[in-house]
mmJSON file of the N, C-alpha and C atoms, coordinates in Angstrom:
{"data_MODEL":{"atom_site":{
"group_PDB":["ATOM","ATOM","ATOM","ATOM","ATOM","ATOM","ATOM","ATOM","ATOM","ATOM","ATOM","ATOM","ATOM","ATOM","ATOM","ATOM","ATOM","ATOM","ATOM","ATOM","ATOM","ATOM","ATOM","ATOM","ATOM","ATOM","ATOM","ATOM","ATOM","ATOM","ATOM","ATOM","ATOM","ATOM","ATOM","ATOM","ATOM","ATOM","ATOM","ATOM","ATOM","ATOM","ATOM","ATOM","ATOM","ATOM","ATOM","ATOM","ATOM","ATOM","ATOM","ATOM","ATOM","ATOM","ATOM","ATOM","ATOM","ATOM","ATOM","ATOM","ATOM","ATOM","ATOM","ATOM","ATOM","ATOM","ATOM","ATOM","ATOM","ATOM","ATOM","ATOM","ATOM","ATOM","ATOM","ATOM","ATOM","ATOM","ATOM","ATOM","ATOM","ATOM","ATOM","ATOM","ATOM","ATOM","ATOM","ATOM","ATOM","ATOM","ATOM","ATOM","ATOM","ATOM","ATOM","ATOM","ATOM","ATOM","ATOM","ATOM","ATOM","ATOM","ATOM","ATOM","ATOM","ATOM","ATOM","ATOM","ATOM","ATOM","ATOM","ATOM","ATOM","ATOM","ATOM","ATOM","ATOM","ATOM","ATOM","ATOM","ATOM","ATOM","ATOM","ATOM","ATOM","ATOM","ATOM","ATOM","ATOM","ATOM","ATOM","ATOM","ATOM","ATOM","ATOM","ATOM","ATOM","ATOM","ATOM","ATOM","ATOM","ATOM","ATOM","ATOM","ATOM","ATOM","ATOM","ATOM","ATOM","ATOM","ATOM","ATOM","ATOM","ATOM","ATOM","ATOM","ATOM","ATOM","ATOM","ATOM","ATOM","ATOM","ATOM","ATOM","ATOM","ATOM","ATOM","ATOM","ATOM","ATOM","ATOM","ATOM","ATOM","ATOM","ATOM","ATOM","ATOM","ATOM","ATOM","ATOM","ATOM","ATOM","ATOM","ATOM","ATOM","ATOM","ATOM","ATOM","ATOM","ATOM","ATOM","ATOM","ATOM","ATOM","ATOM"],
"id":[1,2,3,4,5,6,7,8,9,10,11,12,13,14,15,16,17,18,19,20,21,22,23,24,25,26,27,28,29,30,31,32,33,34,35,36,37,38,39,40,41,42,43,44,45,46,47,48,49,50,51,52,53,54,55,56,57,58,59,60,61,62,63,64,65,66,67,68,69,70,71,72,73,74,75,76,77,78,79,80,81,82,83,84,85,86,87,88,89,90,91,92,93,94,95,96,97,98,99,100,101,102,103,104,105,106,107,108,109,110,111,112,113,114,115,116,117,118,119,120,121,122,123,124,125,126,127,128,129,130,131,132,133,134,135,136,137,138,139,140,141,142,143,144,145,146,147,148,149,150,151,152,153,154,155,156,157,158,159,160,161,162,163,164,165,166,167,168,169,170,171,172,173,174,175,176,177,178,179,180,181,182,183,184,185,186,187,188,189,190,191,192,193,194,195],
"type_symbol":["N","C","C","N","C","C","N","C","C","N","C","C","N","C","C","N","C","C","N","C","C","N","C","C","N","C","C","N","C","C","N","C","C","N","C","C","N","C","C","N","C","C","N","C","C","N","C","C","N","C","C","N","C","C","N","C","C","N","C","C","N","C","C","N","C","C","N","C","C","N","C","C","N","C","C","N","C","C","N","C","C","N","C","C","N","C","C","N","C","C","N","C","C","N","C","C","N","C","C","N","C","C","N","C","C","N","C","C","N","C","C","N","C","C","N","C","C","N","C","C","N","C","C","N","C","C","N","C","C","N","C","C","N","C","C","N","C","C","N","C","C","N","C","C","N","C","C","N","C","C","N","C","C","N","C","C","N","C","C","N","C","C","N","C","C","N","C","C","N","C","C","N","C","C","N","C","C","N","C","C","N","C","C","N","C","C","N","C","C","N","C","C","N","C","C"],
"label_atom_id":["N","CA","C","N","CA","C","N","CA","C","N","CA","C","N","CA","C","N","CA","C","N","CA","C","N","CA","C","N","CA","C","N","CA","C","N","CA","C","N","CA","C","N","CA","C","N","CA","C","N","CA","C","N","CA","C","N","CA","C","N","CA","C","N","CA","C","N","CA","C","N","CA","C","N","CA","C","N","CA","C","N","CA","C","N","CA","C","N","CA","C","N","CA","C","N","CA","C","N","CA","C","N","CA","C","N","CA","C","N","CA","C","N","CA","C","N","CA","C","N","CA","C","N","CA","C","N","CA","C","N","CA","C","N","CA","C","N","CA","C","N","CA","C","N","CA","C","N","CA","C","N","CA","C","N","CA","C","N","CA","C","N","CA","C","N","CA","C","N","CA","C","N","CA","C","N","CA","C","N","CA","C","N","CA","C","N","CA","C","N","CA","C","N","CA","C","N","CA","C","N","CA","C","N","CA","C","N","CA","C","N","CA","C","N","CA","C","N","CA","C","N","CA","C","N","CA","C"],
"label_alt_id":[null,null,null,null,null,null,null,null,null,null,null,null,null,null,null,null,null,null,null,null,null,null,null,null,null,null,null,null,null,null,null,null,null,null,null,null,null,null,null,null,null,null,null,null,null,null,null,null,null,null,null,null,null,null,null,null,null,null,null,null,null,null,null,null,null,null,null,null,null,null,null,null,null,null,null,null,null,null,null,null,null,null,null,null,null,null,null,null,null,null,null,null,null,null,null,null,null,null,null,null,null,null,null,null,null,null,null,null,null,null,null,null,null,null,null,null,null,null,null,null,null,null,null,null,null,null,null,null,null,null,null,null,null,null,null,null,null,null,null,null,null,null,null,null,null,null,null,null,null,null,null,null,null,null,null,null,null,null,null,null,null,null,null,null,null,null,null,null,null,null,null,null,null,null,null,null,null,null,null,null,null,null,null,null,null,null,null,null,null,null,null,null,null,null,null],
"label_comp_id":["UNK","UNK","UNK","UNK","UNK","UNK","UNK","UNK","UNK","UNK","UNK","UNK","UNK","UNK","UNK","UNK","UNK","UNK","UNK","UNK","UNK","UNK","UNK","UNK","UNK","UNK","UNK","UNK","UNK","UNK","UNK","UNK","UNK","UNK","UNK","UNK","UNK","UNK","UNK","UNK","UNK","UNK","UNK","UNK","UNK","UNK","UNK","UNK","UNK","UNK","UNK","UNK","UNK","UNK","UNK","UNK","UNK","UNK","UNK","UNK","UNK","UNK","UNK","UNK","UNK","UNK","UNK","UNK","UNK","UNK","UNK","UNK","UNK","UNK","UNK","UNK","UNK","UNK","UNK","UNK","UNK","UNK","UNK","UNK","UNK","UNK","UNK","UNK","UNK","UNK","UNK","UNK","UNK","UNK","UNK","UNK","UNK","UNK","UNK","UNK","UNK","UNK","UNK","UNK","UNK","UNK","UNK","UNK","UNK","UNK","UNK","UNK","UNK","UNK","UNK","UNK","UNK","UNK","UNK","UNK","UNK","UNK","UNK","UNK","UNK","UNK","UNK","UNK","UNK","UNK","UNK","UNK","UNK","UNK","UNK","UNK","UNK","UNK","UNK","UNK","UNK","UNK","UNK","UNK","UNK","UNK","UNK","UNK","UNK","UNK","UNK","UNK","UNK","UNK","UNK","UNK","UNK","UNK","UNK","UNK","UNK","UNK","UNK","UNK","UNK","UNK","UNK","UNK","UNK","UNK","UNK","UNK","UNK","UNK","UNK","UNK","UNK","UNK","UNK","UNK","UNK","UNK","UNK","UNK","UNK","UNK","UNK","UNK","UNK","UNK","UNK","UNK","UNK","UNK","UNK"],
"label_asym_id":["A","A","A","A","A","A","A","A","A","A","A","A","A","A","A","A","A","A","A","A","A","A","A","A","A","A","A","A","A","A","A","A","A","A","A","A","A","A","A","A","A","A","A","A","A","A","A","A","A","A","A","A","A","A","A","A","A","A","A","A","A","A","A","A","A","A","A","A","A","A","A","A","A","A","A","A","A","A","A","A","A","A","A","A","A","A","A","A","A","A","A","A","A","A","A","A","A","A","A","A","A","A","A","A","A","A","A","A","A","A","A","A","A","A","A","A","A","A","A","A","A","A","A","A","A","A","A","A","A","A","A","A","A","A","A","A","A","A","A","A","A","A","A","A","A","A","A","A","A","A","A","A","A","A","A","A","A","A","A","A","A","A","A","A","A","A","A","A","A","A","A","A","A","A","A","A","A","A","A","A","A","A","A","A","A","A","A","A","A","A","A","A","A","A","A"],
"label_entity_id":["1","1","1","1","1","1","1","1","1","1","1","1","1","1","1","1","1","1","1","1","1","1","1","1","1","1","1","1","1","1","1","1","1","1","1","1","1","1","1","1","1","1","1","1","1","1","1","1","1","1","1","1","1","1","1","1","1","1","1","1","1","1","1","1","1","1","1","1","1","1","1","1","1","1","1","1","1","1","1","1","1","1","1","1","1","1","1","1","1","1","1","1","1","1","1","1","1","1","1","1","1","1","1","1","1","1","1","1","1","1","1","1","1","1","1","1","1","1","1","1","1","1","1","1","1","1","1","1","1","1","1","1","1","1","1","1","1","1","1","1","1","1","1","1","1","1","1","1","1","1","1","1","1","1","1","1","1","1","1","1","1","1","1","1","1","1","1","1","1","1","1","1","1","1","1","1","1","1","1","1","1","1","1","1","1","1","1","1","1","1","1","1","1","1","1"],
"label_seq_id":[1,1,1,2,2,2,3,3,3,4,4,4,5,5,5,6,6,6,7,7,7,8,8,8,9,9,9,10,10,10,11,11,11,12,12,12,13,13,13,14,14,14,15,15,15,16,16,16,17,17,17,18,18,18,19,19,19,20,20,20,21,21,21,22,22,22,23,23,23,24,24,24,25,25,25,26,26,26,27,27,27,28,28,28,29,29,29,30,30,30,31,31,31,32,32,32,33,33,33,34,34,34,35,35,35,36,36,36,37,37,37,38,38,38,39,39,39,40,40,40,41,41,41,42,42,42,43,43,43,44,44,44,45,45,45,46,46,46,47,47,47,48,48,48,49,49,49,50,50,50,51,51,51,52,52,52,53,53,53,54,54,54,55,55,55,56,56,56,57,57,57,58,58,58,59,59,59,60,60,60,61,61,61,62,62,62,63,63,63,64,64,64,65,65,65],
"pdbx_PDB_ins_code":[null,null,null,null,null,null,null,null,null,null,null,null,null,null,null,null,null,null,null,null,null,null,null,null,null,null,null,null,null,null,null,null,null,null,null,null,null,null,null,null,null,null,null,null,null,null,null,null,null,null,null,null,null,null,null,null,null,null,null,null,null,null,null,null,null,null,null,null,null,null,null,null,null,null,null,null,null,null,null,null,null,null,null,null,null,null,null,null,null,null,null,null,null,null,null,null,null,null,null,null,null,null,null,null,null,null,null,null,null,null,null,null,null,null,null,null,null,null,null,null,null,null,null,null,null,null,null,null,null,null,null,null,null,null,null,null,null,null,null,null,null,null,null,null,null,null,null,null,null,null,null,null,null,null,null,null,null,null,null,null,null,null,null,null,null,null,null,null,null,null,null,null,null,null,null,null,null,null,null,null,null,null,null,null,null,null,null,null,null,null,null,null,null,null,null],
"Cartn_x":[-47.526,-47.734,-47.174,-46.131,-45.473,-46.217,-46.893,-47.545,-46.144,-46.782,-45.556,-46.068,-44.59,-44.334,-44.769,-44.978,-46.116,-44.625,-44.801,-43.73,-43.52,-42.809,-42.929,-43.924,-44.45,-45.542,-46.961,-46.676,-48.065,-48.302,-47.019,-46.852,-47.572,-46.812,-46.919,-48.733,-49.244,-50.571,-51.517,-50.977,-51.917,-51.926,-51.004,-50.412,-51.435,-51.785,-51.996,-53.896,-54.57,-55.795,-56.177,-55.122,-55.482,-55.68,-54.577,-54.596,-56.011,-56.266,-57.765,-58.957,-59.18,-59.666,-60.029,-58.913,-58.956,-58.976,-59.109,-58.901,-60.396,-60.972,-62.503,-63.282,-62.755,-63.522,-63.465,-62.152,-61.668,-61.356,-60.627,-60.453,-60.86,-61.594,-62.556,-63.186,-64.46,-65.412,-64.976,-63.697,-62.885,-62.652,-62.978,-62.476,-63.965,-64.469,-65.939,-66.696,-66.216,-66.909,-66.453,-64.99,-64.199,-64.715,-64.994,-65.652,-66.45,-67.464,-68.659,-68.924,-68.856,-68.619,-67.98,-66.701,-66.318,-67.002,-67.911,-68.649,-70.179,-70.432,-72.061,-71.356,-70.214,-69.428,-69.147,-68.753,-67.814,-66.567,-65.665,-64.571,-63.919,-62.359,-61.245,-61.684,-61.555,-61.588,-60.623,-60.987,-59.939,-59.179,-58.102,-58.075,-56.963,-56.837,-55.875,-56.367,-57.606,-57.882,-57.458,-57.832,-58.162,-56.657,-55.627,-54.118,-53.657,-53.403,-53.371,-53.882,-55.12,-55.465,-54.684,-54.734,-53.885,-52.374,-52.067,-50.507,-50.485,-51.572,-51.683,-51.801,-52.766,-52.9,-52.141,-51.041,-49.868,-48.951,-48.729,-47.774,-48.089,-49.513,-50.041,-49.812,-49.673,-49.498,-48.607,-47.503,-46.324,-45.782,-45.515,-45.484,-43.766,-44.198,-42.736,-41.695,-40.387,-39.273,-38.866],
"Cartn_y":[-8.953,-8.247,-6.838,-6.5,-5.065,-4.498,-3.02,-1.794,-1.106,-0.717,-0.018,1.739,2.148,3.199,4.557,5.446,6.725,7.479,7.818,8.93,10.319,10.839,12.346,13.14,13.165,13.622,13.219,12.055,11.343,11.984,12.006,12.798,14.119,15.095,16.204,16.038,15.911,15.965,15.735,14.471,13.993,15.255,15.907,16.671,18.277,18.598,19.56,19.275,18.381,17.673,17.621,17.203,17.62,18.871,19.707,21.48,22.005,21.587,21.886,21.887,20.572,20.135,20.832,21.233,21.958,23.136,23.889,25.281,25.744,24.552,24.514,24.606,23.827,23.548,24.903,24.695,25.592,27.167,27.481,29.293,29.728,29.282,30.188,31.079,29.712,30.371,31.779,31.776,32.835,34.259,33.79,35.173,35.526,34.323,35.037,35.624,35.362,36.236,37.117,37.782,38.899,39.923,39.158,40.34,40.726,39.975,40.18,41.197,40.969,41.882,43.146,43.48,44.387,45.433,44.101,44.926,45.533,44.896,45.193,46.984,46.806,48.322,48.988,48.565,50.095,50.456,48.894,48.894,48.211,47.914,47.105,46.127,44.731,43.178,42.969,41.815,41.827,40.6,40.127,39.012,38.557,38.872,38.256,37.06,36.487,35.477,34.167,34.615,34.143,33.44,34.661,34.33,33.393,33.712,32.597,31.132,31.05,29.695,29.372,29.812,29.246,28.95,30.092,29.333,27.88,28.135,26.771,25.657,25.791,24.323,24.136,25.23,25.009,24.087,24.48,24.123,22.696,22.041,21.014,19.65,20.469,19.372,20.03,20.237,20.267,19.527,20.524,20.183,19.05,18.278,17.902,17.952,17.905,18.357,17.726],
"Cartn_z":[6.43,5.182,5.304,4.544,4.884,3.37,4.057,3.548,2.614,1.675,0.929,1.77,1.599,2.113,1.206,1.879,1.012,0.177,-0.652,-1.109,-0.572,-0.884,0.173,-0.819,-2.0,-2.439,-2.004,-1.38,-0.834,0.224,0.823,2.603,2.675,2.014,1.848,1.256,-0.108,-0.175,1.434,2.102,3.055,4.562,4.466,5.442,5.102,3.644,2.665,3.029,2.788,2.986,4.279,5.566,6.962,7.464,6.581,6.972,6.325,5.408,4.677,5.58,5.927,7.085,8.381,8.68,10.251,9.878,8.831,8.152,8.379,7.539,7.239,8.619,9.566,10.582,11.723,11.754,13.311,12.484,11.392,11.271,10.274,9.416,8.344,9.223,10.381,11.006,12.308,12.331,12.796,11.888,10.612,9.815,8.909,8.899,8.527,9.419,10.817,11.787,12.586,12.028,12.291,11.058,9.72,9.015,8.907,9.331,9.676,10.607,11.928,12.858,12.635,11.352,11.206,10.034,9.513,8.46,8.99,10.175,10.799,11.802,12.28,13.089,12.292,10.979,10.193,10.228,10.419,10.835,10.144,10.758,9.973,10.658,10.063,10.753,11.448,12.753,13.963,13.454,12.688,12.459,13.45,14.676,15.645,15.625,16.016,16.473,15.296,14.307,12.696,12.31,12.632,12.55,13.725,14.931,15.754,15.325,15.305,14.785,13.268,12.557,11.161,11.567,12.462,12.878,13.595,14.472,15.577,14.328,13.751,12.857,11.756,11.38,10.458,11.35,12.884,13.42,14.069,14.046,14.166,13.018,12.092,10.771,9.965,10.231,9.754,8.227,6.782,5.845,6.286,5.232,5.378,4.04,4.851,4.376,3.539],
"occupancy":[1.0,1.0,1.0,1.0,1.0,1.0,1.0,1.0,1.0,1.0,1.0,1.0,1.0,1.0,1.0,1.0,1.0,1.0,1.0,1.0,1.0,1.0,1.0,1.0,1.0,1.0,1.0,1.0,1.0,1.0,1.0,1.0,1.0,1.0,1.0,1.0,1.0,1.0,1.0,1.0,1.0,1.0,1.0,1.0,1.0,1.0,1.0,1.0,1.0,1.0,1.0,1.0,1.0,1.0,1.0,1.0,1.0,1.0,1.0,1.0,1.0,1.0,1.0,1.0,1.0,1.0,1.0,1.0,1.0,1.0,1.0,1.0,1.0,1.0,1.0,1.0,1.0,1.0,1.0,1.0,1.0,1.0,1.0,1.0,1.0,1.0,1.0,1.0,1.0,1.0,1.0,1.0,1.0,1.0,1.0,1.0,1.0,1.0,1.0,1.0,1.0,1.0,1.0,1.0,1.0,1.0,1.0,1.0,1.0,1.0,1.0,1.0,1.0,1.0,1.0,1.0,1.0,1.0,1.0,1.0,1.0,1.0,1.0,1.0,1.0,1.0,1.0,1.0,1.0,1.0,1.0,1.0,1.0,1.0,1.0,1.0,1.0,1.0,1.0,1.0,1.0,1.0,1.0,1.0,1.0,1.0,1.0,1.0,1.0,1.0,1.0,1.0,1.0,1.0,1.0,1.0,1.0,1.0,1.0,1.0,1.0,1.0,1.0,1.0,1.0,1.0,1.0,1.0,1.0,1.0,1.0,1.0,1.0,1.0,1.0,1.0,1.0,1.0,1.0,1.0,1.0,1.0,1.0,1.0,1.0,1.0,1.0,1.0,1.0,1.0,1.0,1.0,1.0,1.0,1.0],
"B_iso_or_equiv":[0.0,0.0,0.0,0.0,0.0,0.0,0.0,0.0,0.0,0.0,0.0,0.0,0.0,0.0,0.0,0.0,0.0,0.0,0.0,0.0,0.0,0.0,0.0,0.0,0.0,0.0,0.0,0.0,0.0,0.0,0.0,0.0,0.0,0.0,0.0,0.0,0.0,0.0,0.0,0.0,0.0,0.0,0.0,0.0,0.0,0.0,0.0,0.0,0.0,0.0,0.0,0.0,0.0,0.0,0.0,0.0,0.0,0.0,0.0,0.0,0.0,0.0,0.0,0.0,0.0,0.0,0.0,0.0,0.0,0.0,0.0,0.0,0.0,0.0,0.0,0.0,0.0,0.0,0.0,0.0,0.0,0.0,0.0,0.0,0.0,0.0,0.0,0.0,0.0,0.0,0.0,0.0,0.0,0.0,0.0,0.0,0.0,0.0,0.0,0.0,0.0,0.0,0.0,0.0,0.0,0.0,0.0,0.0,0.0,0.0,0.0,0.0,0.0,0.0,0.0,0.0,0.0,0.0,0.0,0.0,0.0,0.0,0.0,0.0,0.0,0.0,0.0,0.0,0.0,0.0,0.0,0.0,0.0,0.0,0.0,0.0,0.0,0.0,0.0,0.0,0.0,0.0,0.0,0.0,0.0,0.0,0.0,0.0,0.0,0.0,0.0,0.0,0.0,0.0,0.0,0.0,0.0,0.0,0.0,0.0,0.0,0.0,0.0,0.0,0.0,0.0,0.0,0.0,0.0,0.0,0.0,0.0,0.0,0.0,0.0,0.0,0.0,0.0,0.0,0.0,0.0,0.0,0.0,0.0,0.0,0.0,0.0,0.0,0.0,0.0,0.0,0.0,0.0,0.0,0.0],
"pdbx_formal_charge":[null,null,null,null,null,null,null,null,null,null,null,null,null,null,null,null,null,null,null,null,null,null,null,null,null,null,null,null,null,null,null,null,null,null,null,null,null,null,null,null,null,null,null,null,null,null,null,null,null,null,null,null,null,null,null,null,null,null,null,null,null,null,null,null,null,null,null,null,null,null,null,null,null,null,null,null,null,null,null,null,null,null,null,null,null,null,null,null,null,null,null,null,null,null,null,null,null,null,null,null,null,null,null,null,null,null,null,null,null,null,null,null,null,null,null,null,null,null,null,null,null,null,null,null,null,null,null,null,null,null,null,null,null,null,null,null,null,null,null,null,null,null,null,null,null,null,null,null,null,null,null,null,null,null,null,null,null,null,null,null,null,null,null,null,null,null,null,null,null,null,null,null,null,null,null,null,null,null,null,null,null,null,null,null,null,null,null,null,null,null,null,null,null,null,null],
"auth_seq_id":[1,1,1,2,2,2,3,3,3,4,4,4,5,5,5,6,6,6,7,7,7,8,8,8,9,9,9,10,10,10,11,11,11,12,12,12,13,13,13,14,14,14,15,15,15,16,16,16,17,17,17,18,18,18,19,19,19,20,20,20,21,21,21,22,22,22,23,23,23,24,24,24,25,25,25,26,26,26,27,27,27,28,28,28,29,29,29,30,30,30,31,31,31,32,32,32,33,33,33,34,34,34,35,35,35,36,36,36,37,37,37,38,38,38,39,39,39,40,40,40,41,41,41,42,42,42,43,43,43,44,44,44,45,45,45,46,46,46,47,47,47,48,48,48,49,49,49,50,50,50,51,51,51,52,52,52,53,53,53,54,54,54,55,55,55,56,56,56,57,57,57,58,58,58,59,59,59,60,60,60,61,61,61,62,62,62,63,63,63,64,64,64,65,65,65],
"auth_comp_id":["UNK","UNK","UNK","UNK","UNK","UNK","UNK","UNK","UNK","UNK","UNK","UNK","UNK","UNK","UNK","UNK","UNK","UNK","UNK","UNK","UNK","UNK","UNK","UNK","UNK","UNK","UNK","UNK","UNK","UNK","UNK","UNK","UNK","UNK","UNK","UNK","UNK","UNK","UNK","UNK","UNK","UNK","UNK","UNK","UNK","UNK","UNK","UNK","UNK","UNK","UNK","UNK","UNK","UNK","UNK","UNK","UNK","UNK","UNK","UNK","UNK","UNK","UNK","UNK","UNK","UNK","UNK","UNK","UNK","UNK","UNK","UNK","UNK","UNK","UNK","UNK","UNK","UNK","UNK","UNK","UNK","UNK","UNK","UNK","UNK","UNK","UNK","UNK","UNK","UNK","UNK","UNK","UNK","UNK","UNK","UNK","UNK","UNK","UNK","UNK","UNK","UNK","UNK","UNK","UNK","UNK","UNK","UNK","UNK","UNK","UNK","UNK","UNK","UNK","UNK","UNK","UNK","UNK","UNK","UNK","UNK","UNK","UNK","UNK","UNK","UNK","UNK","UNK","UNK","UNK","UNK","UNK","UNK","UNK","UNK","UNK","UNK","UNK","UNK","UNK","UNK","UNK","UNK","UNK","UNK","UNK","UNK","UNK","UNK","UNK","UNK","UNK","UNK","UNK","UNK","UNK","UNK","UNK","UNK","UNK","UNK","UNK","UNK","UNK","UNK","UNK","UNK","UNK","UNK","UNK","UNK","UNK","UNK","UNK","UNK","UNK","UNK","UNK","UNK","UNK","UNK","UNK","UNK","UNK","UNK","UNK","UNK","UNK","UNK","UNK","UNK","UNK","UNK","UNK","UNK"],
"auth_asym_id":["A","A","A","A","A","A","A","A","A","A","A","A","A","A","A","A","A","A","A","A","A","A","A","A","A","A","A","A","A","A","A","A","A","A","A","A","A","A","A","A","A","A","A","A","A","A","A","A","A","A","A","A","A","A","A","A","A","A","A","A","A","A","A","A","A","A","A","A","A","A","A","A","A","A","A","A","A","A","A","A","A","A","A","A","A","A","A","A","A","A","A","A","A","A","A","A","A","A","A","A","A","A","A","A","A","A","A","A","A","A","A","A","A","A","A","A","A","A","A","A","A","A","A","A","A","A","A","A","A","A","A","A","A","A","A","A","A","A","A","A","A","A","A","A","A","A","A","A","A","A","A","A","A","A","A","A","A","A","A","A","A","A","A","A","A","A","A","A","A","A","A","A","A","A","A","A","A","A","A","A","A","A","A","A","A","A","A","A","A","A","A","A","A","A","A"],
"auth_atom_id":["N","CA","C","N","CA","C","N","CA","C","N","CA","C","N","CA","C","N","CA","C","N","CA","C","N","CA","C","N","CA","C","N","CA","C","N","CA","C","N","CA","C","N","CA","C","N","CA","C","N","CA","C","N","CA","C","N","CA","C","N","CA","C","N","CA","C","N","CA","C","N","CA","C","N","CA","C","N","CA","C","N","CA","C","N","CA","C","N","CA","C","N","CA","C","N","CA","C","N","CA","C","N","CA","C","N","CA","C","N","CA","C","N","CA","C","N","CA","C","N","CA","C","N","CA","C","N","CA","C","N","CA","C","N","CA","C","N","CA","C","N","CA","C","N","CA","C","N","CA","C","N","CA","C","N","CA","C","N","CA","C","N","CA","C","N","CA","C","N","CA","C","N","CA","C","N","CA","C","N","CA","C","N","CA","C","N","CA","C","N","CA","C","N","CA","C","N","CA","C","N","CA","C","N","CA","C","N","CA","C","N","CA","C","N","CA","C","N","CA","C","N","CA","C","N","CA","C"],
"pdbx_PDB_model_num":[1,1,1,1,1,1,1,1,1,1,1,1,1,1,1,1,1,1,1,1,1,1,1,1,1,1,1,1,1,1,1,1,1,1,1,1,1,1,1,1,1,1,1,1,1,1,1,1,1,1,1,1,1,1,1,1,1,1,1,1,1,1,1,1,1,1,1,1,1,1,1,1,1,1,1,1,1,1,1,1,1,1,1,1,1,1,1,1,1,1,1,1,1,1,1,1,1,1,1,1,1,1,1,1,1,1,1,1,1,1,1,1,1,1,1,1,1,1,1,1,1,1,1,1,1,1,1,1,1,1,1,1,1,1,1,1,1,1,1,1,1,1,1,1,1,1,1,1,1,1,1,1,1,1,1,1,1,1,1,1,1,1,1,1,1,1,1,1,1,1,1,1,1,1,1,1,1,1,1,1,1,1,1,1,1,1,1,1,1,1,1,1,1,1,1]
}}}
């Protein structure tokens, strides 16, 4: 039984829904708790960590072309 094949709008959505996913899980809780911390000091937020991770999981699930 051959599966019909996804469209590149299917692709791209399913690719869009995984980044959501790992956004939610792994670097929100990175930037809600860079502002946090920056709002309990009196400071600018550290978002190194926050950015790193959004690159890592952009570069994990790669939109496609």
């Amino acid at each position: 039984m051959d599966l019909p094949m996804a469209t590149p709008a299917q692709l791209r959505e399913s690719v869009i829904e995984q980044r959501r996913a790992a956004y939610k899980a792994e670097s929100d809780p990175l930037k809600i708790e860079a502002e946090y911390d920056a709002q309990i000091a009196g400071s600018e937020p550290d978002y190194s960590a926050w950015l790193a991770k959004v690159a890592e999981i952009k570069a994990r699930y790669p939109l496609p072309e």
